[in-house]
N, C-alpha and C positions, 0 to 999 in steps of 0.2 A: 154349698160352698160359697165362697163371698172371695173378691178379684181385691185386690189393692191395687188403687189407683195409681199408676206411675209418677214419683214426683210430686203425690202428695199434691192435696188442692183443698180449700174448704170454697170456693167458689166467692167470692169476698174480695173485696175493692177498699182498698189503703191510699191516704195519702199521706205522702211524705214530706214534712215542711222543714228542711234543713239547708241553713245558706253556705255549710264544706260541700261542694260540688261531691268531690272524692268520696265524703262519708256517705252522701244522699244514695248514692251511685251504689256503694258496697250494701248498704241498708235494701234498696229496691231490687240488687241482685238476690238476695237472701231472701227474703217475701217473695219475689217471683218463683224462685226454684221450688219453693211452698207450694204453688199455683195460685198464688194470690195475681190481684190484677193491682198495679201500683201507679199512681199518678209522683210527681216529681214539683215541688215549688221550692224558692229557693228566698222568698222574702215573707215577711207576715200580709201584705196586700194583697200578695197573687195567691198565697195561702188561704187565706180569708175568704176569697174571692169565689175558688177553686169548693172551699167546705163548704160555703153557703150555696151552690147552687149544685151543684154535683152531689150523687147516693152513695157516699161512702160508709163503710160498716166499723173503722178505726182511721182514729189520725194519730200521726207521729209527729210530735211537733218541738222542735228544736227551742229552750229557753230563751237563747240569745239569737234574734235572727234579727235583720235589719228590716226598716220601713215602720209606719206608722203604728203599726201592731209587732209587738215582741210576741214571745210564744205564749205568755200567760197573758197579753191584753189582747192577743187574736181569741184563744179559746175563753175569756171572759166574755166579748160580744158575742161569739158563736151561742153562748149558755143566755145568753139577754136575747137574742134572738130568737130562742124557743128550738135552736139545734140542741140537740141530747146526744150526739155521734159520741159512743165510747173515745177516751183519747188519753196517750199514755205521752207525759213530757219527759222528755232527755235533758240534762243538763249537766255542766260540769261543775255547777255551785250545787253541793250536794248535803247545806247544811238542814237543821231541822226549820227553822225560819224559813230557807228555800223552800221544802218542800211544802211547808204548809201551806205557803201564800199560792202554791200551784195547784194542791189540795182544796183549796178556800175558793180558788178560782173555776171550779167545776171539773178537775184532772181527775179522771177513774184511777191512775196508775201513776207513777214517779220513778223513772233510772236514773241513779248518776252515770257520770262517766268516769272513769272507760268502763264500757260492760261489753260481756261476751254478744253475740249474734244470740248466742244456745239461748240465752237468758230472755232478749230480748222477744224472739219466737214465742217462747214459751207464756211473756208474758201479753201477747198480742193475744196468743189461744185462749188464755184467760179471759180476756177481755170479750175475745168473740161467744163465750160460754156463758158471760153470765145472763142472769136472765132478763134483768133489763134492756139487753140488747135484743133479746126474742129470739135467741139463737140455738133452736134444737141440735142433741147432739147427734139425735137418733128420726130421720124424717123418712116418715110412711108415706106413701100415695097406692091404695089398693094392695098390690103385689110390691109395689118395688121400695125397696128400703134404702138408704143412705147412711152409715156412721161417718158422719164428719170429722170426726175426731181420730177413725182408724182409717179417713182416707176408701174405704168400701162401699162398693156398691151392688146389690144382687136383687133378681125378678125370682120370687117363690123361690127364695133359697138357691139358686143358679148364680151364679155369678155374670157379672157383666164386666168384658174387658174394654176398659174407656180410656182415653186419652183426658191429660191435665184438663183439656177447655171443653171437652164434651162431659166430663165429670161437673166441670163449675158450670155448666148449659144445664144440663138435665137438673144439680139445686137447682139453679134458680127458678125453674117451673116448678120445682117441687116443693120450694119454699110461697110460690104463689100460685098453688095450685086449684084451679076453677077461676082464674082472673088470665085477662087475654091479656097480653103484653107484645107492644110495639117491637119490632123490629132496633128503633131507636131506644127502648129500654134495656131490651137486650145488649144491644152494644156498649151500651153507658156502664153497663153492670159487669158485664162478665170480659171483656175487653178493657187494657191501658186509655186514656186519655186520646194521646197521642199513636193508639195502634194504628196500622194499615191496614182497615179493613175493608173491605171491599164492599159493595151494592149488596151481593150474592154471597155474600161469607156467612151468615146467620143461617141460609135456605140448606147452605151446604150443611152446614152442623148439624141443624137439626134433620137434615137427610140421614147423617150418619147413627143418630139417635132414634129415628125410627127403626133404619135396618138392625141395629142390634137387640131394638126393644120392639118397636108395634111387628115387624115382621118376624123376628125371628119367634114370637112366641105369639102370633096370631093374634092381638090386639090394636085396639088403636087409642091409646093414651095420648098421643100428642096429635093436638087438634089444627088443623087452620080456620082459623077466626079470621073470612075474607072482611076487608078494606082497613083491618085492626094487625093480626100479626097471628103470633099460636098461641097456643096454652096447655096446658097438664089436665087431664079430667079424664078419670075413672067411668067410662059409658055405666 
């Protein structure tokens, strides 16, 4: 049997570049309730700023947004900088000229506006799927399987019942699985920008991810890598 993960999560970190406060706000609610992890900018600089140094996996980058970078002249330096981050532009000029020069500008995706949320979701999934991104739908580690895509997760056909951020915890070691990863990477990736996270928020997680996985089925997949952080590894 296989659990479905409450609320839906693919474990995946978004930013959001839109200078309507309101729209950025209803957009980051809707990604979050996904279990996405969502950062918020509201000008092409702090956007900029934000994509070029932070591991995000999709940007959502508003056409028209104010500062020295508009939506197509931030994600044309982000693509001269050697960033490749999938990234879907929104705009309300939604001719074929528009979209080309967005097109032309390294944009994977194109919405006009108005468009639904549904749509919008739908087409971020897309984006996290295709394979350029490196984005398995179906990730194995030994026994334990993850569908991304249907939100499940199960040890030898067992189902595991997770919570949104212990679901995007255990990807992420799954997706880097045999590489030790900081505590600071952890947080950057599976945690908001701006979260409250505490010293001891990761230790507690992944407490909670052993008791369901290395304890409850007598294994020890999640390792601690002293003076480094944990990691995923099949003894």
């Amino acid at each position: 049997m296989h659990y479905e993960v409450k609320s839906g999560n693919c474990g995946m970190r978004i930013l959001v570049v839109e200078d309507e406060v309101k729209i950025a706000q209803a957009l980051a609610r809707a990604l979050r309730q996904q279990g996405y992890a969502v950062d918020i900018e509201h000008d092409g600089d702090a956007g900029y700023a934000m994509a070029r140094t932070e591991p995000y996996d999709v940007l959502i980058l508003d056409r028209m947004i104010p500062g020295e970078y508009d939506g197509i002249g931030l994600l044309r330096q982000l693509r001269t900088d050697g960033i490749m981050t999938p990234a879907l532009i929104l705009t309300a000029l939604g001719s074929v000229d528009q979209k080309t020069e967005g097109l032309d500008a390294g944009a994977d995706d194109y919405l006009a506006k108005p468009y639904s949320i549904d749509e919008l979701l739908a087409r971020v999934r897309a984006l996290l799927r295709r394979p350029t991104a490196q984005q398995d739908v179906i990730l194995k580690v030994g026994k334990l399987s993850l569908n991304t895509t249907l939100h499940q997760a199960s040890y030898d056909s067992t189902m595991l019942e997770l919570t949104v951020k212990e679901f995007a915890l255990l990807e992420y070691l799954m997706r880097n699985a045999g590489r030790p990863l900081s505590k600071e990477q952890i947080i950057s990736h599976v945690w908001d920008f701006d979260a409250d996270v505490l010293p001891n928020t990761v230790e507690v997680y992944i407490k909670y991810l052993r008791t369901k996985i290395d304890t409850r089925f007598n294994v020890k997949y999640i390792k601690t890598v002293r003076g480094v952080g944990y990691k995923l590894e099949v003894a």
